[in-house]
N, C-alpha and C positions, 0 to 999 in steps of 0.2 A: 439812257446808257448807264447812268450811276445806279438804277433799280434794279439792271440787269446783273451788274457785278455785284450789291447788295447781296442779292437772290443766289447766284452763283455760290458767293461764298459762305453763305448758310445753309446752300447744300453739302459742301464741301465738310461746311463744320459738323453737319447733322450726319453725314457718313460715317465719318471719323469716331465719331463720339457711339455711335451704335455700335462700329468696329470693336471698339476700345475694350480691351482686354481687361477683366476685371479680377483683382485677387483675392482667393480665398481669404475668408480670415485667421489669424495666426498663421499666415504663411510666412517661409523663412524669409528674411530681406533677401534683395538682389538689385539690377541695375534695372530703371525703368524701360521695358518694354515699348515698342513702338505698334501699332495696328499695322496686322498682317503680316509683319518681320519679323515681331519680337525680339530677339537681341541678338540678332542676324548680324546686325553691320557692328557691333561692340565685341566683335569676335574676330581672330585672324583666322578663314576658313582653311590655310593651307597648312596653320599650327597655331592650336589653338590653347598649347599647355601654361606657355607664356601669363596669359588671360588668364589662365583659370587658377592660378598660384595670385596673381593680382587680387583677384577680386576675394579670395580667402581672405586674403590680409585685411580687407574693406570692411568686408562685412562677417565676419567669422568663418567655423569649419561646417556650416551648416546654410547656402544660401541657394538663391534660385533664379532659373534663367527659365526664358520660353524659349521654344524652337519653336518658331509662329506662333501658333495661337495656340499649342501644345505647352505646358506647363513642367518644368521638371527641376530636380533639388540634385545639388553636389553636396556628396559627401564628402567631409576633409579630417582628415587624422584619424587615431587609433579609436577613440573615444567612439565620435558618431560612426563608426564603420563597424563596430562590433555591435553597440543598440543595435542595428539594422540587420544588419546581415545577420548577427548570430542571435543574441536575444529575440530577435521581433522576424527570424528568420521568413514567416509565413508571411508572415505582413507586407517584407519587400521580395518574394519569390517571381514575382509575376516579370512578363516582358513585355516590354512595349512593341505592339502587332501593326503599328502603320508607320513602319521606317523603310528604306529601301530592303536593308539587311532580313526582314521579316519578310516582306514581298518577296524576296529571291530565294526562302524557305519555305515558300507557300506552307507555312506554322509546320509543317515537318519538321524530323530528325529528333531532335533531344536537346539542343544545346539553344534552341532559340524559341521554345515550342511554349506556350504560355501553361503559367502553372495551374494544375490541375491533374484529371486522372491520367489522360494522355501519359504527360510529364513523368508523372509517378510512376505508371506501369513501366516505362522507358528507359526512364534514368535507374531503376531495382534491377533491370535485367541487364542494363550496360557493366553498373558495378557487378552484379555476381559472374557475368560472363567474361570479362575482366580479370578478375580477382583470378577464376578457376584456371586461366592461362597461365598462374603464378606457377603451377605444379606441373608435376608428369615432364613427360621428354618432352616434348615440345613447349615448353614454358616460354615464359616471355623472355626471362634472361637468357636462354637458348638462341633465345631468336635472335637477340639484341647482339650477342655474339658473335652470331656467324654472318652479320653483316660490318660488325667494326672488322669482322679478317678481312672483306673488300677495302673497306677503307685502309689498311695498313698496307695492301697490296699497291691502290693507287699512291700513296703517302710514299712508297719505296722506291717507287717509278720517280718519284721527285727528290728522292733525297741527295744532297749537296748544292738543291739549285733552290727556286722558290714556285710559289704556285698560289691562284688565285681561290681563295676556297669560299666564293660566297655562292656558289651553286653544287659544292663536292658534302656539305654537310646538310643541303636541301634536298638534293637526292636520297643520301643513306636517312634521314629522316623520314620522308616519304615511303623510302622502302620496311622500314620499320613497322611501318603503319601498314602497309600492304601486306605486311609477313600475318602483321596480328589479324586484320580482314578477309584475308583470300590465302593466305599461307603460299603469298607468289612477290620474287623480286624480279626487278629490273634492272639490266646494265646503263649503267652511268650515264652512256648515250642514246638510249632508248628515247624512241620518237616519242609512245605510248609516259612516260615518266617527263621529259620537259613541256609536251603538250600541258598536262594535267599543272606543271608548276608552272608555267609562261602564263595560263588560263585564271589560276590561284592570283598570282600577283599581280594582274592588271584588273580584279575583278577590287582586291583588297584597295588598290589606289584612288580605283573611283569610290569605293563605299565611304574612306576615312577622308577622301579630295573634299573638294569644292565643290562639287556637282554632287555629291551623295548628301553634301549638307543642305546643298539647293534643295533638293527632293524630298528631304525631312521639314522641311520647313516650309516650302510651298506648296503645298497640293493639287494647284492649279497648273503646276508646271510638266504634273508630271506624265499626261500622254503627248508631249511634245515630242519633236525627234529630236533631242539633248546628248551630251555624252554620257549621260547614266543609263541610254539607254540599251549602252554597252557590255554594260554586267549583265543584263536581260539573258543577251544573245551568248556570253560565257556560259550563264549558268547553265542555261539550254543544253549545251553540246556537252560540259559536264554531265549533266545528268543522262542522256544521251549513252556517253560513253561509259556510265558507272554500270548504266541498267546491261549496256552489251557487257561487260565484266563479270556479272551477275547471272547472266542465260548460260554463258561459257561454262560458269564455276558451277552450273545446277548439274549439267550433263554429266559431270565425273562425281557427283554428289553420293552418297550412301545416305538414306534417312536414320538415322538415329546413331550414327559416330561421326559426328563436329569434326571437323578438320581446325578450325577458325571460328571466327566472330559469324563471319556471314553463314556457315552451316546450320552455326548455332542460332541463328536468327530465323530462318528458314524451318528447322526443326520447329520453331515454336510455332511458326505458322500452321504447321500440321498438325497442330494440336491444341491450336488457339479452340474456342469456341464463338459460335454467332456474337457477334456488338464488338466482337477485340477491338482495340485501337491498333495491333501490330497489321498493317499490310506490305506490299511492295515497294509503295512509294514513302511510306516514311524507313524503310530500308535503304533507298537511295541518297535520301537528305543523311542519311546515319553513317554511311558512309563517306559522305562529303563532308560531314561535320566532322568525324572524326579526325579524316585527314588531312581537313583543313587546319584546324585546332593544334592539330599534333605535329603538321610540319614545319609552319611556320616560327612556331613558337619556342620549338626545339633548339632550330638550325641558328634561329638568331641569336638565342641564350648559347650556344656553342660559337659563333662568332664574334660574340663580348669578349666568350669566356679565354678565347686564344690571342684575342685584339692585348687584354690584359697582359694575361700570363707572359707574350711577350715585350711588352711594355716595362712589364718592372720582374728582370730575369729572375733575381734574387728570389721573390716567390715561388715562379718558377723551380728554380734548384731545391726550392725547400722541402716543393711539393716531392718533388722524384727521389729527395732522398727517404723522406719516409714510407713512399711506394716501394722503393726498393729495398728495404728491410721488411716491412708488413708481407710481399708477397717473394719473397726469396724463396725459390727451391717449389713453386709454383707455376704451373703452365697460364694460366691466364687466373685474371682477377674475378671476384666476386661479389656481387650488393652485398655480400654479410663482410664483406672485408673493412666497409667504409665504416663501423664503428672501432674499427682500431685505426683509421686515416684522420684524426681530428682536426688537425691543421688542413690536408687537401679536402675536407669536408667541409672547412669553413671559407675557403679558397674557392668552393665551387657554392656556396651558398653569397656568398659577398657577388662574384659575378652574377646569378640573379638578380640581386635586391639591384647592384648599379646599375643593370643592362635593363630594369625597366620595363621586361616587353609589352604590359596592355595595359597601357598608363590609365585608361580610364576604363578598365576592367570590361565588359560587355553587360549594354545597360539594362538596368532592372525597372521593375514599373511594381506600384504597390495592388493588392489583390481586394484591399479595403480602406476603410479611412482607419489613420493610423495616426501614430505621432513620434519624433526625434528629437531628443534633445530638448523639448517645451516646446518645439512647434508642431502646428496643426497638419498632416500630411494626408491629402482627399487620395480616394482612391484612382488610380488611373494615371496618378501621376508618374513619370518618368524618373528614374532613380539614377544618375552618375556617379557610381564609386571614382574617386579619383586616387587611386593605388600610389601613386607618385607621392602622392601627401604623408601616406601613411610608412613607405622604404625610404623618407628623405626624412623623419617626422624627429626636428629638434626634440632632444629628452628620452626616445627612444633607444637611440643609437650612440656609440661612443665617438663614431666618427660618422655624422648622416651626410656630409658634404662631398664625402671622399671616398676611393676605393682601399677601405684595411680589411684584412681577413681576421684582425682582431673583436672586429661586431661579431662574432661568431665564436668568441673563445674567452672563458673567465680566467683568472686569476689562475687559476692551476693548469691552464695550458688545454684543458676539456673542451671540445664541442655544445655549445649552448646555442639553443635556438632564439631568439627574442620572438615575443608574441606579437610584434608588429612585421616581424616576416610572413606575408602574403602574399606575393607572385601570384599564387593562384587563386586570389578570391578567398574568399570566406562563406561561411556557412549553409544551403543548403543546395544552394546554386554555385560553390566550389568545384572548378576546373574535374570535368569529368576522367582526367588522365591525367592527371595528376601522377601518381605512382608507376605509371608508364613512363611519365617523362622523367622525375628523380631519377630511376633507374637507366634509363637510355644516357642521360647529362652525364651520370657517375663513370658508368662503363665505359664510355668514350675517351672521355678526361684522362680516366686513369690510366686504359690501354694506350693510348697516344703518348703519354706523358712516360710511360714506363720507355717507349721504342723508340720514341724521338727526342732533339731538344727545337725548340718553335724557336726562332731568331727574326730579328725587327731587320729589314734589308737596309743597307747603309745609302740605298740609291733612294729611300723612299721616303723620305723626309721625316718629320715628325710626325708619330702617333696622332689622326685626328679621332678625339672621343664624344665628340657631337651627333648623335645619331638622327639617321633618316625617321620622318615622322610619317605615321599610315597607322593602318587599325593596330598595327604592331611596332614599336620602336626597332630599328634594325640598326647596326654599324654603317658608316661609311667604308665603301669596297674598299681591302685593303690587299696585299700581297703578305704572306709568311715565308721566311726561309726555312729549310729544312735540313736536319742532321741527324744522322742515325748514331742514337746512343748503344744498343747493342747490336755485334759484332752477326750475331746468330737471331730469326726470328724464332720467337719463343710464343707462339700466340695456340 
């Protein structure tokens, strides 16, 4: 009996030990690894920012975790996140292609597509197609526009009472993105528009859950019938419903005058040649990315940003009085107005940096063997920006603990940017909407703020500023009161 358990546990041990995860050399420190988990259970799956601020302090701004037997390095602070991303941009461009997140992009679209030609040809025609909506009548700020007059419409429907706004700024987000895509909105209660966001945020819950980390980390687990295998069936019917959006918008099509994104994209097909990388179905991931991307990220940067403003009124009043001289004698506001708004520019840059939304940026993977900082970085390995480090990053900021709209303004009262403001990432893999969203955040802000005043309801207790955690940091649901400061709509 005793030779049997002998035996027993020298198989046990001889598994284990084949198992056993071995580290490169000069790899960053981190927490010892377990065979098959890796640092699976050294992690709170349901939030794991906690952790990951911990283990900086441990082991520096430079250390590493496995996801199973997958190897991957967190970035922390200003320092290693610029090496990486901006200097050594190529070096950490790549993404990492066996995560749930990549399986549900079957390497389509642009935003999660590993780097390479693909990539390149993709991301060149995103920006210039982009960009060229900046001009002409139909511009983006045109666009932007004639959906905040919805929102002022519904906002007047509530004014004197309060209203719950954590699906009234996900909608006009959405629609935003649809103006630039399809050059088509939705009413507020459009089946077609909460589908598409009820689909969005239970898809995001599982990918940033417990069970998305399962799946990253186990690969044994993953044709089980689990709850992740409920993003599957989301994505499915997204794409499903992008492609009939798509056959729709072709019928009314004219080949060579773009309406939109997607004309524009279509045009190129007719003119791609044999080998392109542009087909149909990275047109649907492009569209999904986009308006994934853009509405999410939007609606809950606008939900900080109103959580705040009525939080601490005084701001608030500060912002409106300078609006209200800036655009006197003015039917509506303008992106060129915001360099004469210094203070509401630093008011709507302060809520950014506290509101946090993609704390740990979306993850990069290195394209070769590289190196950060003095350590050794093999290639393949998974790259964790952790953003939070760098918008909270003691010595950066005048006040990194707390919300001032003075991190945003020197001595002479001027608008200054600090270069550890990155909401969006950095360097080459930097937030593809970027200038979409600045513009959208600004225009909204300012039009709301010029017509209304935001009031904290006396029924609703104290301001909670602890946000919901998922791939996106969001507020906890709040209610807003509403007052109409002028008499006359002026929009």
């Amino acid at each position: 009996m005793l030779g049997y358990l002998i035996i027993a546990v020298f198989c046990i041990c001889l598994f284990f030990h084949l198992l056993r995860i071995q580290t490169p050399k000069n790899f960053p420190p981190g927490p010892r690894p377990i065979p098959i988990f890796g640092n699976l259970f050294q992690l709170d799956i349901r939030n794991p920012l906690k952790d990951f601020e911990k283990l900086a302090e441990r082991y520096g701004d430079v250390y590493s975790l496995y996801l199973g037997r997958k190897p991957a390095v967190v970035l922390n602070g200003l320092k290693a996140m610029k090496e990486a991303l901006v200097t050594k941009s190529v070096d950490f461009s790549g993404r990492p292609q066996n995560m749930l997140i990549s399986h549900l992009n079957e390497g389509k679209g642009v935003v999660l597509t590993d780097y390479g030609l693909e990539w390149k040809e993709h991301r060149r025609f995103a920006l210039m197609t982009l960009r060229n909506f900046g001009m002409g009548k139909y511009s983006m700020e045109d666009r932007i526009l004639g959906e905040i007059e919805h929102l002022v419409s519904e906002l007047e429907s509530c004014a004197g009472g309060s209203m719950n706004p954590q699906t009234f700024f996900h909608y006009a987000a959405s629609n935003i993105i649809y103006l630039v895509l399809f050059g088509i909105r939705y009413n507020y209660g459009s089946e077609t528009l909460q589908n598409f966001v009820t689909l969005f945020k239970d898809s995001t819950k599982i990918i940033n859950g417990p069970w998305g980390m399962i799946y990253d980390t186990l690969p044994f687990v993953r044709s089980l019938p689990l709850p992740f295998r409920k993003a599957f069936k989301n994505a499915d019917l997204m794409k499903k419903m992008t492609k009939t959006m798509i056959d729709e918008h072709k019928t009314t099509r004219v080949p060579g005058q773009p309406r939109d994104f997607v004309d524009c994209y279509l045009d190129e097909l007719d003119t791609r040649s044999y080998g392109s990388t542009f087909d149909e179905g990275h047109l649907i991931m492009y569209v999904l990315n986009l308006h994934g991307a853009g509405t999410d990220t939007t609606s809950n940067t606008l939900l900080t940003a109103f959580l705040y403003l009525m939080a601490y009124p005084e701001i608030q009043e500060k912002c409106q009085q300078e609006i209200d001289e800036v655009l006197e004698g003015k039917a509506c506001v303008s992106f060129e107005d915001r360099h004469n708004m210094p203070y509401t520019q630093a008011v709507i840059h302060e809520c950014q940096r506290i509101a946090n939304i993609v704390p740990l940026s979306v993850f990069h993977c290195t394209t070769r063997d590289t190196e950060v900082m003095g350590y050794s970085i093999p290639k393949g390995t998974i790259i964790i920006p952790h953003l939070s480090s760098v918008l909270s990053e003691e010595g950066q900021w005048k006040f990194h603990r707390e919300f001032n709209p003075l991190n945003f303004l020197n001595d002479q009262g001027q608008f200054k940017k600090p270069e550890a403001f990155m909401p969006f990432s950095a360097g080459a893999r930097m937030c593809l909407g970027e200038s979409l969203a600045r513009m959208e955040i600004f225009l909204v802000v300012v039009t709301l703020l010029r017509r209304f005043q935001f009031i904290w309801p006396e029924d609703a207790g104290e301001p909670d500023f602890t946000p919901e955690y998922g791939i996106l940091l969001r507020p906890q649901p709040y209610r807003m009161g509403i007052r109409l400061r002028q008499p006359e709509r002026e929009m």
